[in-house]
C-alpha positions as CSV (number, residue, x, y, z in Angstrom):
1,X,-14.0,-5.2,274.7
2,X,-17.5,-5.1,272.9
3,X,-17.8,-1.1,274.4
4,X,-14.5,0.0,272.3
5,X,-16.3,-1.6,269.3
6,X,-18.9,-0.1,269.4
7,X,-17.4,2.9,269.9
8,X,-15.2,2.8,267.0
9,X,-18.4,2.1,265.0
10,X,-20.3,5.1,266.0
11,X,-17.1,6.9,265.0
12,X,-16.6,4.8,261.4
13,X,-20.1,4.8,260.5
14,X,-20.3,8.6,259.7
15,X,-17.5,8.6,258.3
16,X,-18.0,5.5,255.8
17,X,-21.4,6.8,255.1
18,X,-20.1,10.4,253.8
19,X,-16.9,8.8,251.7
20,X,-20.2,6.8,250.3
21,X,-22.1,9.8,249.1
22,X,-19.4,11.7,248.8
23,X,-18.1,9.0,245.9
24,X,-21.7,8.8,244.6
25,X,-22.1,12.0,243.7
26,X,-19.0,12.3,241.9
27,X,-20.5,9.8,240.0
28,X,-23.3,11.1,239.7
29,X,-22.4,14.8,238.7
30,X,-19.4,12.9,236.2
31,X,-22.4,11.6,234.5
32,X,-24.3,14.6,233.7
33,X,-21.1,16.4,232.8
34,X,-20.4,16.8,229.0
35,X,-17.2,17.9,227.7
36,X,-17.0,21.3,225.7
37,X,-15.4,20.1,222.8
38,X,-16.1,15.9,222.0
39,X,-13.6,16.1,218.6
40,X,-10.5,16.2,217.9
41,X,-8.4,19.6,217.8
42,X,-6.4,20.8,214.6
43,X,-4.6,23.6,216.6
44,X,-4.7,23.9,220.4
45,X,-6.2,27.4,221.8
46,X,-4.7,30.4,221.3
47,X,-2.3,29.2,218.3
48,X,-3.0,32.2,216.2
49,X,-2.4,34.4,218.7
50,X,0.9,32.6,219.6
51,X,2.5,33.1,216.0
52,X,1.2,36.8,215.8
53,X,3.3,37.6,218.8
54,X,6.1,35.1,217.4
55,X,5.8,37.4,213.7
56,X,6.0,40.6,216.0
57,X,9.1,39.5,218.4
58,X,10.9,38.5,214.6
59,X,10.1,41.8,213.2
60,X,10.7,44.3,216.7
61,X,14.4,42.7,216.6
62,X,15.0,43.4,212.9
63,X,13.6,47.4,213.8
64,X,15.2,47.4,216.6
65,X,18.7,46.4,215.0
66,X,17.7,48.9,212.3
67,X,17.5,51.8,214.5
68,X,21.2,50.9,216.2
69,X,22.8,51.1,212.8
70,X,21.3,54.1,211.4
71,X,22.2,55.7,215.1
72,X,26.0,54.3,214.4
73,X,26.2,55.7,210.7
74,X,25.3,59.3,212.3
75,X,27.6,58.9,215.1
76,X,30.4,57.8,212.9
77,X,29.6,60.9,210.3
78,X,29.3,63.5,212.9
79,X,33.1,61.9,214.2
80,X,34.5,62.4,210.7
81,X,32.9,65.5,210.2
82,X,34.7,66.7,213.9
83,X,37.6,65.4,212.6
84,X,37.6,67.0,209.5
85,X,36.6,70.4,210.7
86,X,39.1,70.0,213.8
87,X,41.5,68.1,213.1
88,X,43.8,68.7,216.7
C-alpha cells in the first residue's frame, strides 16, 4: 500500500511542480507586460477605412444603376428607330 503511494508521488510531483512554474511565469511575464494603448478609444481601428469603402459601395451602385439606364435609353432608341425605318 505505502509502494502505490509512493509511486503516485514520483508521478504527481513532476507534474505539480511544472503546473507551479508553469502558473508563475504567467505571472510573472503578465507583469512585465504593458498594454499598447492604456486610454480609452474614440473610434475602434480601421473606422476610416470602413466608411471609405461604405462611401464607395453607395456611390459604385448609383454608377452602376447609371450605366443600365443610359444602356436601356439606347436600346429603346435603336428599337424605335428599327421600327421606324422598318416598320414590317
Amino acid at each position: 500500500m505505502l509502494g502505490k503511494a509512493l509511486i503516485y508521488s514520483y508521478f504527481a510531483l513532476p507534474i505539480i511542480l511544472t503546473v507551479v512554474f508553469m502558473v508563475w511565469q504567467l505571472i510573472r511575464v503578465r507583469g512585465k507586460t504593458r498594454w499598447p494603448i492604456s486610454d480609452k478609444l474614440l473610434r475602434p481601428p480601421g473606422e476610416s477605412c470602413r466608411r471609405k469603402l461604405e462611401q464607395f459601395d453607395e456611390r459604385w451602385i448609383l454608377h452602376f444603376l447609371g450605366v443600365l439606364l443610359v444602356w436601356f435609353i439606347c436600346l429603346l432608341i435603336l428599337v424605335k428607330v428599327q421600327q421606324a425605318v422598318a416598320p414590317n
